[in-house]
C-alpha positions as CSV (number, residue, x, y, z in Angstrom):
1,X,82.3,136.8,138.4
2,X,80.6,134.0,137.1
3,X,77.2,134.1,136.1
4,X,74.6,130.7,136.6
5,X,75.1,130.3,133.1
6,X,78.9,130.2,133.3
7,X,78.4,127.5,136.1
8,X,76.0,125.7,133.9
9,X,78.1,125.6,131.5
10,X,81.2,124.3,133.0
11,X,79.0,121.4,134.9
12,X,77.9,120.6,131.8
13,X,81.7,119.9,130.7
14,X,82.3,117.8,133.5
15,X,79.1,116.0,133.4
16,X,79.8,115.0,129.6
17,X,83.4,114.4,131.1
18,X,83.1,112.7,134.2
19,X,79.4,110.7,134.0
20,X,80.1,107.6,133.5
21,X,83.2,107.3,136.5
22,X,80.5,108.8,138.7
23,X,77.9,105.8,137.7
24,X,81.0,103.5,139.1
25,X,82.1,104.9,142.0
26,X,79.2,107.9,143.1
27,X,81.0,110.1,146.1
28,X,84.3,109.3,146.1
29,X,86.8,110.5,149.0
30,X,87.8,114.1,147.5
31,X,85.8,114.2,144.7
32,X,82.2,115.3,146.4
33,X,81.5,117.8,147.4
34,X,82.3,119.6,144.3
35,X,82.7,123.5,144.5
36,X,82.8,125.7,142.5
37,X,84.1,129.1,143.5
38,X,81.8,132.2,141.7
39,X,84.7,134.8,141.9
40,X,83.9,137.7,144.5
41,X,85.5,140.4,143.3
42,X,87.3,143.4,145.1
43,X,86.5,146.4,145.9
44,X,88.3,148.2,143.4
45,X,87.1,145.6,140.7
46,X,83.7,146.1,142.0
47,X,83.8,150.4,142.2
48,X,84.9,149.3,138.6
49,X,81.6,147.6,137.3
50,X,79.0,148.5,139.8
51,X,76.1,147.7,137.5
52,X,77.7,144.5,136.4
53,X,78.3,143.7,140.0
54,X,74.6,144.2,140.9
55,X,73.4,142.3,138.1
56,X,75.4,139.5,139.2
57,X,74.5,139.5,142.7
58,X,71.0,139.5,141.2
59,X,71.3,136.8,139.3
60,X,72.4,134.7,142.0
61,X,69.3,136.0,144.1
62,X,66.9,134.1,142.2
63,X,68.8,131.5,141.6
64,X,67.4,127.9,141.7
65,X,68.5,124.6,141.7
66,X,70.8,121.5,142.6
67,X,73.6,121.9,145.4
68,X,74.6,125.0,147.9
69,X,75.0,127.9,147.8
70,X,77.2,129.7,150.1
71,X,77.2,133.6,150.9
72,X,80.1,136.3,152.2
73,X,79.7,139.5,153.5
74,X,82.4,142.4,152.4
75,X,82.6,145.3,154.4
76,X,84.2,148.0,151.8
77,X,84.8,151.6,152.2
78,X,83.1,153.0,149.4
79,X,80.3,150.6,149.1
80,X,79.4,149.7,152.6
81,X,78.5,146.1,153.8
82,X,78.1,143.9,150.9
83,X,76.2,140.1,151.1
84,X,77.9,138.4,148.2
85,X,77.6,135.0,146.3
86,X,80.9,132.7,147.5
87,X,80.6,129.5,145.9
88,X,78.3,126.6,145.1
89,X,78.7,123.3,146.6
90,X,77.4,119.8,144.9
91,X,77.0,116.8,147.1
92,X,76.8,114.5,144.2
93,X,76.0,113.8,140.6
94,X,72.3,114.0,140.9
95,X,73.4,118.0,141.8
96,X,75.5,118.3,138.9
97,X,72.9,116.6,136.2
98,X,70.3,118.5,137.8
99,X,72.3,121.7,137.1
100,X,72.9,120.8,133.1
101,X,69.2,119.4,132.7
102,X,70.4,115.2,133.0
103,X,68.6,114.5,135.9
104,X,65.7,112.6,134.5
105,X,68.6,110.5,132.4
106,X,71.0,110.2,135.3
107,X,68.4,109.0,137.5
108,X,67.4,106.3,135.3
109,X,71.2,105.1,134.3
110,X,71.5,105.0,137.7
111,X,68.6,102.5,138.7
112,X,69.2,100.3,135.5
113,X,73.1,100.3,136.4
114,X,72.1,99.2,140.5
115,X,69.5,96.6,138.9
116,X,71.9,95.3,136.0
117,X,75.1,95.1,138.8
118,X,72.5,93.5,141.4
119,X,72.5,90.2,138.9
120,X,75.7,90.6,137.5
121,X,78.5,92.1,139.3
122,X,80.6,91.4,136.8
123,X,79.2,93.9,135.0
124,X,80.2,97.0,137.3
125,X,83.3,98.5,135.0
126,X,81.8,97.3,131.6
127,X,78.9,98.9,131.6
128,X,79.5,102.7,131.8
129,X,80.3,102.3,128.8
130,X,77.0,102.3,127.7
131,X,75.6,104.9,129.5
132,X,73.0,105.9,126.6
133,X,71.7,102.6,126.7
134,X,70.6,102.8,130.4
135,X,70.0,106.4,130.0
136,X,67.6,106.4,126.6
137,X,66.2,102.9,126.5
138,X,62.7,102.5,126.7
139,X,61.4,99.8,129.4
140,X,60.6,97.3,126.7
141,X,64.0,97.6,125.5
142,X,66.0,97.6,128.4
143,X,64.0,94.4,130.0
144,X,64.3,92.7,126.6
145,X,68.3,93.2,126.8
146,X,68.3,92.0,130.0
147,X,66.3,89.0,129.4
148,X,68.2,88.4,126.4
149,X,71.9,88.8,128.3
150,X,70.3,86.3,130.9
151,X,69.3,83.0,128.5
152,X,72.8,83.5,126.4
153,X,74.4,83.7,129.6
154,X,72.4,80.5,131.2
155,X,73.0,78.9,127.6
156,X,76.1,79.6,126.2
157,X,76.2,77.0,123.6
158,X,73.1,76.7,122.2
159,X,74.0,76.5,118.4
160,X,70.5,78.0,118.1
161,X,69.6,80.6,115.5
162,X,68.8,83.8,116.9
163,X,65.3,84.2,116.2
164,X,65.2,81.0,118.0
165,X,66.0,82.1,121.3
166,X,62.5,82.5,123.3
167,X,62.7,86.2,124.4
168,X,59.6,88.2,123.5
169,X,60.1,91.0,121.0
170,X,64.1,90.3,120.3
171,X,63.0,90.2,116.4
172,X,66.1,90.7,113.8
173,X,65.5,94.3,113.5
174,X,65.6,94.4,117.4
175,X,68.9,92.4,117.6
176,X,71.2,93.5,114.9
177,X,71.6,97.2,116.4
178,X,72.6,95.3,119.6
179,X,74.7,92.8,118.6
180,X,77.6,94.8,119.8
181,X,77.0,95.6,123.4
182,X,75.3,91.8,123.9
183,X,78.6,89.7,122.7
184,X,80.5,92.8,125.0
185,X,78.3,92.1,128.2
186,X,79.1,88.4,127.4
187,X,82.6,87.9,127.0
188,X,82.3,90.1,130.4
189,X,80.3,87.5,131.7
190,X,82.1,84.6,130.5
191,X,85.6,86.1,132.0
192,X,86.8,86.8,128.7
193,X,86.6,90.2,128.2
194,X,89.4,90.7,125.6
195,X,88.6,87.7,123.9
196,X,86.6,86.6,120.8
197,X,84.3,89.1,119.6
198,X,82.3,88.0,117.0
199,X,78.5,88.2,118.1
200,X,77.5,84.3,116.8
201,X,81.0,83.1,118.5
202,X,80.6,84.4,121.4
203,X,77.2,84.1,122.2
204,X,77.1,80.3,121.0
205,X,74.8,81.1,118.2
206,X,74.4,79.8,114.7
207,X,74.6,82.6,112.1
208,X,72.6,82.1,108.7
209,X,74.7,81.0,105.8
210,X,76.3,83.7,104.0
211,X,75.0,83.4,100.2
212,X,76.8,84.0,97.0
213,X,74.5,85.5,93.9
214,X,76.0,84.0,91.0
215,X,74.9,83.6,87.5
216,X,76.7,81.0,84.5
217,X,76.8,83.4,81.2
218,X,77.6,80.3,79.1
219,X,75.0,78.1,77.7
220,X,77.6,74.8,77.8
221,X,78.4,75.7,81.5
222,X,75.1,76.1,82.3
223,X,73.9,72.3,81.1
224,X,76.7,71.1,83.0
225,X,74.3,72.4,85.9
226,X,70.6,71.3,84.6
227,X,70.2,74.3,83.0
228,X,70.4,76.4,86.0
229,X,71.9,80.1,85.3
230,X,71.2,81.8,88.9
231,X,72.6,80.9,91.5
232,X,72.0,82.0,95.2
233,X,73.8,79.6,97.6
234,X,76.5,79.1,100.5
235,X,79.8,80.1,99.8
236,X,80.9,76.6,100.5
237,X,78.9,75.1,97.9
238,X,79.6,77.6,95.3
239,X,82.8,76.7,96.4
240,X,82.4,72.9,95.2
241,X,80.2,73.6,91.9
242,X,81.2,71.4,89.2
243,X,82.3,74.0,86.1
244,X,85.5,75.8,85.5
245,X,84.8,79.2,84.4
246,X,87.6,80.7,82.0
247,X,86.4,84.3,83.3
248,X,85.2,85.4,86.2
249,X,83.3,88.9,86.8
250,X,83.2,90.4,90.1
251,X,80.2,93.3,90.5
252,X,79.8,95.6,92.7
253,X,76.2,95.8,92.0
254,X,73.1,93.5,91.7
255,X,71.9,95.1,88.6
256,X,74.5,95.1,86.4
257,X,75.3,91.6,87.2
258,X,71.6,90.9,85.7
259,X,72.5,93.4,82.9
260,X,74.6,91.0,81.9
261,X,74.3,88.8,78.2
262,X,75.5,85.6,77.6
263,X,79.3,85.3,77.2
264,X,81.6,82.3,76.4
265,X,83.4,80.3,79.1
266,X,82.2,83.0,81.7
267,X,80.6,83.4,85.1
268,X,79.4,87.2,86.9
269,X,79.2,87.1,90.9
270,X,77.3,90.2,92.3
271,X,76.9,92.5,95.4
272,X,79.7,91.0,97.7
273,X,80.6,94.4,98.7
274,X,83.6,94.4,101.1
275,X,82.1,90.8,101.8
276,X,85.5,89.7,98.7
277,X,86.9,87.6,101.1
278,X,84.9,85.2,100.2
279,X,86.8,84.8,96.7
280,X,89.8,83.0,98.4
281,X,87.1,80.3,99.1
282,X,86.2,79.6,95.4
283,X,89.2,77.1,94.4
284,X,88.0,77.1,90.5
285,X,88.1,81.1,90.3
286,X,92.2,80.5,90.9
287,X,92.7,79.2,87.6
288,X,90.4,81.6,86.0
289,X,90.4,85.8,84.4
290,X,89.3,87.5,86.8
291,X,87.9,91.1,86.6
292,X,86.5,94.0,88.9
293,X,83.8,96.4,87.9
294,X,82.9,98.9,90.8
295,X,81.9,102.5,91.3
296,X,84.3,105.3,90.2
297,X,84.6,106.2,94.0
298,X,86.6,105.6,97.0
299,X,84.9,102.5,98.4
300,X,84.7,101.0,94.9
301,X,88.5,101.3,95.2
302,X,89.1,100.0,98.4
303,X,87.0,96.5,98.0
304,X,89.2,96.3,94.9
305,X,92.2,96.7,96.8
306,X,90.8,94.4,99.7
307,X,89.7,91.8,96.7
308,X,93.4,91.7,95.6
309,X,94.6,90.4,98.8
310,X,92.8,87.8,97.9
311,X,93.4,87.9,93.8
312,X,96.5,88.9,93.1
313,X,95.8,89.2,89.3
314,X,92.4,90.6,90.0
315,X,92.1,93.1,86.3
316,X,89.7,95.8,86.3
317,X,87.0,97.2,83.8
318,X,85.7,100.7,83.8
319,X,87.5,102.3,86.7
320,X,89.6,104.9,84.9
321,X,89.6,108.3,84.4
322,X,88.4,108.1,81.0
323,X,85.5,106.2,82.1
324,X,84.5,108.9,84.8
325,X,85.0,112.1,83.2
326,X,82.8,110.5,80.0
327,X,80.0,110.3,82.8
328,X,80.3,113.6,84.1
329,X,76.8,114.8,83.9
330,X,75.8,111.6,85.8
331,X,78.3,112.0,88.9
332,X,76.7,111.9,92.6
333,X,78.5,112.7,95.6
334,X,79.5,110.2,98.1
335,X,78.8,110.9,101.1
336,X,81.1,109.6,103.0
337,X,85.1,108.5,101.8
338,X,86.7,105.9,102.8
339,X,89.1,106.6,105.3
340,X,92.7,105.3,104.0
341,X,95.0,107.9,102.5
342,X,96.5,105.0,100.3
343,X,96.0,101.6,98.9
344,X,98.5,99.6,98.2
345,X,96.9,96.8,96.7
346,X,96.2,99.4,93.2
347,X,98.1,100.3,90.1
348,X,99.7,103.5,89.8
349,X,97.3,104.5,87.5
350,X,94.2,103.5,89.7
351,X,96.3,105.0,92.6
352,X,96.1,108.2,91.1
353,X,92.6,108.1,90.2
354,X,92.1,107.4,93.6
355,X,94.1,110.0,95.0
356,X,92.2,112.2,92.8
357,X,88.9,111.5,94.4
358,X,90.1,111.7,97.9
359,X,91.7,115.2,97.3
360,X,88.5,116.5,95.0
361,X,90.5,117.3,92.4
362,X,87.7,116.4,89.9
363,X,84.7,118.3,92.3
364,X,83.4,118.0,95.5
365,X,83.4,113.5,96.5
366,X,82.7,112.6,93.4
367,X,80.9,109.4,92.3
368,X,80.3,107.5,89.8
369,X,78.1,104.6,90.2
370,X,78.2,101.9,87.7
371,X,74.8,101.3,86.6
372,X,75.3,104.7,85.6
373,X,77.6,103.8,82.9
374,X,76.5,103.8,79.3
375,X,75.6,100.2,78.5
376,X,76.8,100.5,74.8
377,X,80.1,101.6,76.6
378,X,80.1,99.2,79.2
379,X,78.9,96.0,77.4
380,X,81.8,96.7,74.6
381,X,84.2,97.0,77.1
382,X,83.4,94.0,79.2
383,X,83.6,91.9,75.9
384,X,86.6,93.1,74.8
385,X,88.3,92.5,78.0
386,X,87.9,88.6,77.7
387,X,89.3,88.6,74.2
């Protein structure tokens, strides 16, 4: 016998299940009405759990919402004519979300679907996917998207920056949550739906340069520039700078890049992140030492390995084990690992530190950022790494 609550909770399965299909399609032959039977027990089952059989007719007596609900009668020896709950009948989605509490959402991924499919019918299949969108977006929102899928559409090769584009409110904030399902509602739109998906590409748009931080430790390189020592500029034209480091430091972090003191013949870049691609681009670093200082923890790790793709001979500096267990008392957890159970890019031995992280071996996702590092300790091993 199942209880309104047993019914609510199975709709809300196949609402969760089935909700976008139904923004699609709505009835489909088959599919609508939806019943679902309640389970009318028999008379012995019912002699069995007469209280439990009453409190479930009950139930179903005050029963209120979506759909139909159908009654039988039972004529039964023992317990005389019965009028029994049968099943419930839904003549659509609106019954189903208003049974699980949706209907306010449905109803209004429902409107913005009609109104989005009404300009585009390209759209129909691609935009279930974002149901939450249509769902949870406020007006503002929605009609900014819209606007904004319109001009990119009408203009698909504007070489404009995005701030450029004249659609009230689409600020950067706005637009970097949503790059993902604009350049997807494009290439829709376009006909290319499995194509190129890089937001800028496809939406014709210029992105800003990607800049390198970079600062000349040595005195003589740095009056080959004018005196300049930090440098914040385009990959290319870091690319094209007129030294020839001897030794190259790569950083995962801003500040200890600035940490940094003069050293001969040597050059720090900082904060790429998993940005390290960008090192293939730097023709002068090729004939340079290069080293790798990141956090003790997975990521740090994984840029290394991802740098080496690019860096064959990429060293390291304070990623070991003896490095992290001198640090203990200045270990954080990292909240989230990266996902790869190897890398194959690493040593054995930074292979096995890694594999120590990942497993916990050393306590629970440990990290060890490298700011956190002694400077004493650091700074003597960075020097003595170039000698």
């Amino acid at each position: 016998m199942k209880l309104p609550e047993d019914v609510r909770q199975f709709l809300a399965r196949r609402f969760q299940s089935k909700h976008r299909e139904w923004l699609i399609g709505g009835p489909c032959e088959g599919q609508w009405p939806l019943e679902v039977t309640l389970g009318v027990p028999t008379e012995q089952a019912a002699l069995r759990q007469v209280d439990g059989v009453r409190a479930w007719v009950s139930a179903w007596q005050g029963w209120q919402g979506g759909g139909t609900l159908s009654w039988c009668e039972r004529r039964w020896k023992a317990l005389g004519v019965q009028r029994l709950p049968e099943k419930l009948a839904l003549g659509g989605p609106e019954d189903v979300a208003t049974w699980v509490g949706e209907s306010t959402r449905w109803e209004r991924a429902q409107s913005r679907y009609r109104t989005l499919t009404a300009r585009w019918p390209l759209l129909a299949q691609q935009l279930p996917r974002y149901f939450d969108v249509l769902a949870d977006y406020g007006d503002a929102d929605f009609h900014r998207l819209a606007e904004m899928l319109d001009w990119i559409n009408r203009n698909p090769k504007s070489n404009l920056y995005p701030r450029q584009i004249p659609v009230p409110g689409a600020d950067s904030k706005w637009l970097d949550s949503r790059k993902g399902i604009i350049s997807d509602l494009i290439a829709t739109l376009q006909g290319d739906p499995t194509g190129e998906r890089d937001f800028f590409s496809r939406c014709g748009l210029r992105a800003q340069p990607q800049l390198m931080r970079m600062r000349v430790l040595d005195p003589a390189l740095r009056a080959l520039l004018g005196g300049l020592g930090d440098i914040s500029a385009p990959c290319e034209e870091v690319a094209s700078i007129g030294i020839q480091p001897n030794n190259v430091f790569v950083v995962e972090n801003l500040q200890t890049g600035l940490a940094f003191d003069d050293l001969p013949g040597a050059v720090v870049i900082m904060r790429l992140g998993y940005a390290v691609d960008v090192l293939g681009q730097l023709p002068w670093l090729q004939h340079a030492q290069c080293i790798y200082w990141g956090d003790i923890d997975t990521h740090g790790f994984a840029i290394l390995n991802r740098a080496r793709t690019y860096i064959p001979s990429l060293k390291t500096v304070l990623m070991d084990e003896p490095t992290l267990m001198s640090h203990r008392d200045l270990w954080v957890e990292e909240k989230e690992q990266h996902l790869s159970i190897e890398l194959p890019m690493l040593t054995n031995t930074e292979q096995k530190l890694y594999q120590s992280l990942k497993t916990n071996i050393c306590g629970q996702q440990v990290r060890l950022e490298q700011e956190r590092v002694r400077w004493d300790v650091a700074w003597t091993a960075i020097q003595e790494s170039i000698r």
